[in-house]
N, C-alpha and C positions, 0 to 999 in steps of 0.2 A: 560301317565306313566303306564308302563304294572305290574302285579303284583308283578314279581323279583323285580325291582326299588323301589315298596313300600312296601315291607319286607326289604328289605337292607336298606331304610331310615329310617324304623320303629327300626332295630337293633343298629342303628348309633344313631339313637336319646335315645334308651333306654339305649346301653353301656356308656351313658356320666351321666348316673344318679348317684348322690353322694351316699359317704356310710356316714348316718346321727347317729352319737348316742343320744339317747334323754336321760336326766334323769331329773325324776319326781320322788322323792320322798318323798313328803310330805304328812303326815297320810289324812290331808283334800283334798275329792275329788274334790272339786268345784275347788281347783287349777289345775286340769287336766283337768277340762270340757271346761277351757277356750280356750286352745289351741287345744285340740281335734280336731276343724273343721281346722286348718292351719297342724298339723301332716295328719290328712287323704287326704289333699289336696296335699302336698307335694309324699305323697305313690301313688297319681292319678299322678304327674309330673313323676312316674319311680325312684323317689328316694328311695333309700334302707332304711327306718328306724330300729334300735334295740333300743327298747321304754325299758327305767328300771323302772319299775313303782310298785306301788300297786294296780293297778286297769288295771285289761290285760282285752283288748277284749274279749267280749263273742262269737264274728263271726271272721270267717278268713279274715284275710284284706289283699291283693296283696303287695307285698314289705313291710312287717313288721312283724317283731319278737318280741316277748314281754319278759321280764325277770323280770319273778314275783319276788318282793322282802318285798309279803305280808304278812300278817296273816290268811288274811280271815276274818281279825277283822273288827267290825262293827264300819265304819267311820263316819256316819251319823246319825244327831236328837244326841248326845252323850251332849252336853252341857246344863246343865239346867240355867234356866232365873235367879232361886235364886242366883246363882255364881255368874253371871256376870249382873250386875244391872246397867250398863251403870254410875254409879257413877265417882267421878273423882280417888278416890280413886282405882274403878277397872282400871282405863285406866292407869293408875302409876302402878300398879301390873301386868296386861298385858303382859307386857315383860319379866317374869316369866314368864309367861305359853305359851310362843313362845318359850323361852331357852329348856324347859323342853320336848315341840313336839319335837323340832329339835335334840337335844339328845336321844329321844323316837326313832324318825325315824331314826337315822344313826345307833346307837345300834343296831335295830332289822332289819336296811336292809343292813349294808353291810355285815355281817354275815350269811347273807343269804346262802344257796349252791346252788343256781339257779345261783345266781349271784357269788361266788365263783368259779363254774364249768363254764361260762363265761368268766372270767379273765384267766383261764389257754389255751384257746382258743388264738390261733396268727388273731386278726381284726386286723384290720387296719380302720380307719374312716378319712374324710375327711372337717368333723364339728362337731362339737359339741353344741348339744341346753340342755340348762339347767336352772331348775326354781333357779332364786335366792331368796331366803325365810331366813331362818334360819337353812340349811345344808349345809352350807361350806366344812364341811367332804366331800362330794358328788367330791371336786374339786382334790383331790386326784387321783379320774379318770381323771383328766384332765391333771396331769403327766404324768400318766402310759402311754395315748395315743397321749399326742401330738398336738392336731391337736386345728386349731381358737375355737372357743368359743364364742355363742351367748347366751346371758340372758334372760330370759324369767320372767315378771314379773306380776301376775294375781292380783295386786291390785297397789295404788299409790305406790311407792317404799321407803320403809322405809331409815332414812339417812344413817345407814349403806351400803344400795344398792348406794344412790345419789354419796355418796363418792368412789366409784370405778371408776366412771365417773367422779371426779370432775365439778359435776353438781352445778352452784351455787346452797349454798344453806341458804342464808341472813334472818333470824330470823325475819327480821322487818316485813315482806310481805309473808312468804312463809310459812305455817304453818307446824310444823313438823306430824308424821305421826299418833300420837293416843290422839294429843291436842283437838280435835274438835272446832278450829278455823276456820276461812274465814281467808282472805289474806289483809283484812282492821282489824286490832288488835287495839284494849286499849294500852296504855301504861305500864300496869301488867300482861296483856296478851302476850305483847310480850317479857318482864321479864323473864314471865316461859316460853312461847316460846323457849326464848334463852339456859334458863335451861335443858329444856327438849332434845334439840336438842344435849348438852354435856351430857346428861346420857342415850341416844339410841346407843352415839359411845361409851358409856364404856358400856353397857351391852354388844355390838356386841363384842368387845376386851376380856372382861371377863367373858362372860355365855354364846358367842356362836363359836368364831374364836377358843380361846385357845381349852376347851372341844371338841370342832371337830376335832381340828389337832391332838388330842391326839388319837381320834379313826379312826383315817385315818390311822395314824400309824400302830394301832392295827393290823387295819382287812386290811389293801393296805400296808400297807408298808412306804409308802411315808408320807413326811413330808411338809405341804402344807404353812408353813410359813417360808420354810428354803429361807433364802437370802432376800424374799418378798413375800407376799399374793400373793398364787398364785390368790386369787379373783380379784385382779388386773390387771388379764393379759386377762378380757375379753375384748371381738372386739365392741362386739355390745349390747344393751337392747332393748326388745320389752316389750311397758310396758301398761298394758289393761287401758287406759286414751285417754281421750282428754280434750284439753283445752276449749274445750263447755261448758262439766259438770265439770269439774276437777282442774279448774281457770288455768289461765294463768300465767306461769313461765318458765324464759330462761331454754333453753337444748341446750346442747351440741350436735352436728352433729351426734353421734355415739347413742344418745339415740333418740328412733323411736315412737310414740306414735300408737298405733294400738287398743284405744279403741271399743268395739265395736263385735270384731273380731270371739268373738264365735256366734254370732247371725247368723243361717241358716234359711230356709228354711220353714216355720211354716207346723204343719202336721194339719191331722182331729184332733179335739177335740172330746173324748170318746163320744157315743151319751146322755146317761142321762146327762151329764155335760152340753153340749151343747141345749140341751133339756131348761133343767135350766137358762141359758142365756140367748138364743133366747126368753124364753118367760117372759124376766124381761123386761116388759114396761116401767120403769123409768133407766133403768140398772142395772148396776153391781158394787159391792164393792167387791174387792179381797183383802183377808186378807192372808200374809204367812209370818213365821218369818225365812224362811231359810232352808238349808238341816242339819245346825250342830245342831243351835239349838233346845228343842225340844219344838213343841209349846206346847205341854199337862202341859207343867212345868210353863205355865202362871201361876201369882198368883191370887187365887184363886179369892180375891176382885177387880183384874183389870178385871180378866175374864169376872165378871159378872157386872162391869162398862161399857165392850163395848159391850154384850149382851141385856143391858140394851138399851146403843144408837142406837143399830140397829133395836131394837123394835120400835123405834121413828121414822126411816126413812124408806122412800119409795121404795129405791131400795131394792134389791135381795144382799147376802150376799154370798159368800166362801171362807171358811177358813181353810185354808189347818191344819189338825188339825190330831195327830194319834191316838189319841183312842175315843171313842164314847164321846158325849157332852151332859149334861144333862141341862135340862131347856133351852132350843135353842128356841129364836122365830120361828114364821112360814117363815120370809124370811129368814129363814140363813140355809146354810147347809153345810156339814162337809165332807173334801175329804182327804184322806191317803197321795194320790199325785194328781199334779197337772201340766198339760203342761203347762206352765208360761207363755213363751213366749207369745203359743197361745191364751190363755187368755187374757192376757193383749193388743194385736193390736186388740183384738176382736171389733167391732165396739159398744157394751153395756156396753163394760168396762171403768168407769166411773173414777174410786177410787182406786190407790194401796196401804194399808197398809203395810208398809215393818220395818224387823230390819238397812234397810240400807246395806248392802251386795251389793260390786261394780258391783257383774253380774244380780242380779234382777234391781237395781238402771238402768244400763245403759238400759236393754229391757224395763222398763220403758219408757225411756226418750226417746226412740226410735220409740216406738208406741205413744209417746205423750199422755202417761198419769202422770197426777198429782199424788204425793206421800205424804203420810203419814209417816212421819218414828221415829220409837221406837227405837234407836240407843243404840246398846248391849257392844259392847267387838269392840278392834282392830280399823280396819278403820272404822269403822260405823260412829263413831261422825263426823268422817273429812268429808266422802263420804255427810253427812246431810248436815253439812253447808255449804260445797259448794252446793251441789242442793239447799238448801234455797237462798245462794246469788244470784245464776242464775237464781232462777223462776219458778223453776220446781219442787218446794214441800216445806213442812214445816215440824218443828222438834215437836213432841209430845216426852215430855220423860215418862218413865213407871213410873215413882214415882210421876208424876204429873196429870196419865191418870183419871179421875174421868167421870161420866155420861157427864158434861155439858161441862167437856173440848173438850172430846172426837167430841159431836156436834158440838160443834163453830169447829172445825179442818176442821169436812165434811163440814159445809157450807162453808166456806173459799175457801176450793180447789174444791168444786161442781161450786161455782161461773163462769159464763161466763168468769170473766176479768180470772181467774184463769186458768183456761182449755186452753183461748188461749193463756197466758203463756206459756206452758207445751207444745203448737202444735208448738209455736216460736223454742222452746228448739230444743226440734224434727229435726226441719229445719237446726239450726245447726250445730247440731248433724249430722246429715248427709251428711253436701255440704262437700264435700273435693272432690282435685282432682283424688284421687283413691281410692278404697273401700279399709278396713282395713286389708283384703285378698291380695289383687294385693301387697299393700304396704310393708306388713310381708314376701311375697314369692319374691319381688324382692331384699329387704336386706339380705334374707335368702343368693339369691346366689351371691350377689356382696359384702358377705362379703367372701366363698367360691374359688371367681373367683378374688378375689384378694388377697387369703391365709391371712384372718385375715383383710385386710384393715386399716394396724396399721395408713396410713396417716388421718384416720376422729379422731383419741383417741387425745386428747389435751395433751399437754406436763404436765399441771396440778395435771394428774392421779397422776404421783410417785413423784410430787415434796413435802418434807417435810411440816410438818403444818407452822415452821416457815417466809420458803419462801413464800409458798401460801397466807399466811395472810402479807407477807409485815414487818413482824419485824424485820428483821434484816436492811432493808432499813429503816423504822421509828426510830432504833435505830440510823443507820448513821445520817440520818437529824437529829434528836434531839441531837446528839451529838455537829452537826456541831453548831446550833444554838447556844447549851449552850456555847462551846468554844466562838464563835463572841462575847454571848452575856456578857461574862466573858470579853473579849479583848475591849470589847467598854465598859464596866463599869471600867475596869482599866486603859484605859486613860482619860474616862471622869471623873476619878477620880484626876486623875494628873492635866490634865488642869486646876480642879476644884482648886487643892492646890498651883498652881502658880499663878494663879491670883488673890486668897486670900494673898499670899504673896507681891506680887505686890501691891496689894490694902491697904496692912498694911505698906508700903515701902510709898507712895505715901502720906497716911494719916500721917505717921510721920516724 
């Protein structure tokens, strides 16, 4: 093949690249980080992305555009540990302060004039990828332009999400999204279970669908609940789960599991960091509560409960931690930031202390290490117990952390049987027959290449609740029954009085 032939096949193959719009608009970064290595990978296939984000590239990427619709505001370490105390009381209040993001972020981003001056622009796109979260507003762009619509979801999918897919979704077994259940429940557990699960679809109906449509309006124009949600009318979910760590529950064809999916590449670890690890002869215990929350906001008595345990143990300690640390044993030392990843497949890393957060949780489990987890706000609790049911960590809560708790936790997951737990998981975790990449970019385009692929969506999406659940058929049969059972108690009644007469005929 001479060199014409491979520019003409290089342009034949780059002219067929889609035009992708992406929207990301949630105030939390970690919901962008997830997908980040599937957007850049897509811009390496020749497809056009226009990313609507808060968090634009700082380098120029080939085939992407970005449209800032930030503040510049500081998204990260922003939550302190006193607020959210993993109590059950904060996971009931939770949903309040998802309403109140999701309002936060549609207010301040469709308003924007980046993304105003945007919309007065003639695009045209050919897909549509978008985080479902708690900005339904965001779906208003998905009138103005038209085109399929793929969901992108960077934690389990709260029921609001499961219900656009008519994803079962059965109380008894399947825990809803901020219960901190397993999928084997109490009989009062799955009581609230079931409770729970009717007050996520009325907060989504009353603090997040209606309020969004109202500023959809405002700032698009469009009215994203006229005739029906338009949330309804997506193709497809890629949703950062699997059913290794994430337990096991039917999906629907159209919902895709791609946990996993942000894990690249690991780099160097900084040299003093690295220094520090390498020369932990018994290993490593890595402590980090997250990018939101901030760890400095530990309380001050837990702080110095596990300061205390660390002095007790053999390994080498880091904790990702942002301002200086006072009274710190000699093995423990204190980092701003930290490459997670690579830390954790480290061969000395021993121990993760985590809040539970589904993207450290999963590189955990990945590198096969065992977890600690202080479970805060959100998914945390859920993401714990299922790692506790599968073996691949334990729950410490913050209100129960004290000195000797804290030890019994490391002996437990230091334990041989423990560790090769954690390598089982790992294995898992990882057999499928296509990596979490190949999986996300091939639904990406066979939902594209087949304009929406409305034939995978079950006829369930838009059928009423009454259909879906069968009442109006349990109405017919108990009806019918009542009738028969009416019509045979009114002749066995008659019978009953003719042969009493007969019987008083015969006796006199």
């Amino acid at each position: 093949m001479n060199y014409t032939e491979i520019l003409l096949l290089w342009i034949s193959a780059s002219s067929h690249g889609l035009n992708i719009l992406v929207i990301l608009p949630h105030v939390g970064k970690s919901h962008q980080l997830v997908f980040e290595p599937l957007l850049k990978q897509l811009a390496l296939r020749k497809h056009n992305l226009t990313v609507i984000t808060r968090f634009p590239q700082k380098k120029t990427i080939a085939n992407w555009r970005d449209i800032n619709i930030g503040d510049n505001e500081v998204t990260t370490e922003i939550l302190d540990m006193d607020l959210l105390t993993g109590t059950r009381l904060s996971q009931l209040t939770c949903r309040f302060l998802l309403a109140g993001q999701g309002e936060h972020s549609c207010a301040s981003g469709l308003g924007k004039d980046e993304l105003q001056n945007f919309l007065k622009e003639e695009n045209q796109f050919d897909l549509i990828l978008m985080e479902l979260f708690n900005t339904n507003c965001f779906m208003g762009l998905v009138r103005l332009f038209e085109a399929p619509v793929i969901g992108l979801s960077s934690s389990n999918p709260p029921a609001w999400i499961q219900r656009l897919f008519a994803n079962p979704e059965n109380p008894s077994y399947i825990p809803t999204h901020f219960t901190g259940f397993s999928d084997t429940m109490t009989f009062l557990q799955r009581v609230e279970n079931t409770l729970q699960l009717g007050w996520d679809k009325f907060m989504y109906e009353y603090f997040m669908a209606g309020p969004g449509n109202n500023l959809s309006r405002q700032y698009l124009g469009v009215d994203t609940l006229k005739e029906v949600d338009a949330m309804y009318n997506v193709s497809l979910l890629l949703t950062n789960t699997h059913f290794s760590l994430n337990l096991p529950r039917p999906l629907v064809p159209n919902v895709i599991e791609v946990g996993g999916i942000h894990i690249e590449e690991p780099k160097a670890i900084p040299d003093n960091m690295a220094k520090f690890i390498n020369e932990s002869l018994e290993g490593v215990i890595y402590m980090s509560m997250g990018s939101t929350l901030r760890g400095s906001s530990f309380p001050i008595e837990k702080r110095n409960a596990f300061l205390k345990a660390f002095s007790r143990v053999q390994q080498r300690v880091i904790w990702k931690w942002e301002t200086d640390m006072e009274n710190k044993p000699k093995n423990v030392e204190t980092f701003r930031w930290t490459p997670q990843r690579e830390i954790l497949c480290h061969p000395n890393t021993k121990v993760f202390i985590s809040h539970g957060g589904l993207l450290g949780t999963i590189e955990a489990v990945y590198c096969g290490v065992p977890i600690i987890v202080i479970p805060q706000y959100g998914d945390q609790p859920l993401n714990a117990k299922a790692l506790e049911k599968v073996g691949g960590g334990i729950i410490l809560y913050l209100q129960d952390s004290t000195e000797e708790t804290i030890l019994e936790a490391l002996d437990k997951v230091l334990s041989p049987k423990f560790r090769q737990s954690a390598k089982d998981l790992s294995e898992r975790f990882k057999d499928r027959p296509s990596s979490p990449m190949e999986t996300a970019i091939y639904w990406i385009e066979y939902v594209a290449k087949y304009r929406g692929a409305s034939h995978i969506r079950t006829a369930a999406v838009l059928m009423p609740a009454y259909q879906y659940l069968l009442m109006d058929v349990i109405a017919f049969i108990a009806s019918i029954v009542i009738f028969l059972s009416y019509c045979m108690y009114k002749i066995a009644a008659l019978v009953f009085m003719k042969l009493r007469t007969q019987n008083k005929i015969k006796t006199s």
